[in-house]
Structures are given as structure tokens and as C-alpha cells.
N, C-alpha and C positions, 0 to 999 in steps of 0.2 A: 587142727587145720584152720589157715586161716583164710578169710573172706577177703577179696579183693574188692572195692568200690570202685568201679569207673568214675571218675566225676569230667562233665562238659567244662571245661575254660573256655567262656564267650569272651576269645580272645578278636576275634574277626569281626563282633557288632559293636566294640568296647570304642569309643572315640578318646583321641590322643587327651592326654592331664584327666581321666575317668578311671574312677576303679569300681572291683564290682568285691564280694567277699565269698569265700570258701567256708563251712564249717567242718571241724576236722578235729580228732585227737591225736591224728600223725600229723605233728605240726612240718618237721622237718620237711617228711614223705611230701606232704601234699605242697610244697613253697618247691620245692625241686624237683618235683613233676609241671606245677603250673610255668616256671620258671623256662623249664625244655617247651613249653607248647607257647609258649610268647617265640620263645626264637625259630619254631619250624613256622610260625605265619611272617620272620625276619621284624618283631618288632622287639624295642627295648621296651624292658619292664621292670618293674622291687614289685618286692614282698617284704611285708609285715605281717609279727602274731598281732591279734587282738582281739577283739570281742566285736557281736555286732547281736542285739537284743537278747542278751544274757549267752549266747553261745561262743564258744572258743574256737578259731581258725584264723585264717590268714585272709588278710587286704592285701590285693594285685592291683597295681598301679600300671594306668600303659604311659609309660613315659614319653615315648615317642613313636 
């Protein structure tokens, strides 16, 4: 059985050219969930894998 993590995307306090980072080993999972919650607040967003102090996950960029 597998565990489900909620995780918050502070897509609503994030100001436009700011990204914030996810850590994750579902890299996919977690870029195409954040990815859906940029569009239900109607903003554009990317995602990148990368690292952020030794840990693996995704950079969410609000583009606009």
C-alpha cells in the first residue's frame, strides 16, 4: 500500500518571475500535479528537476 503525500503549492503568495521548490522522488508525479494547481489559480507556470541543499525535487517558476 502506498502513502499518498499532500503537498501545499504556494501558488497564490508566489509573485510573478519567483519560484519556490518541491522535494520529491516522484519527480514526474509531483511537476504534474504542481503544474494542474498553477492552472486551477489560472496562472502560467514550468517546472524543473533539480536539487535545492542536497535534496531532489522540482523548481516551480510562476511565469506569469
Amino acid at each position: 500500500m502506498t502513502k499518498k503525500i499532500k503537498v501545499h503549492y504556494p501558488w497564490s503568495t508566489t509573485p510573478p518571475q519567483r519560484a519556490f521548490f518541491v522535494p520529491s522522488l516522484k519527480l514526474k508525479e509531483t511537476k504534474e500535479a504542481g503544474l494542474k494547481a498553477a492552472l486551477h489559480y489560472g496562472m502560467i507556470a514550468k517546472a524543473d528537476f533539480g536539487t535545492n541543499n542536497g535534496k531532489l525535487g522540482v523548481w516551480f517558476t510562476r511565469v506569469r
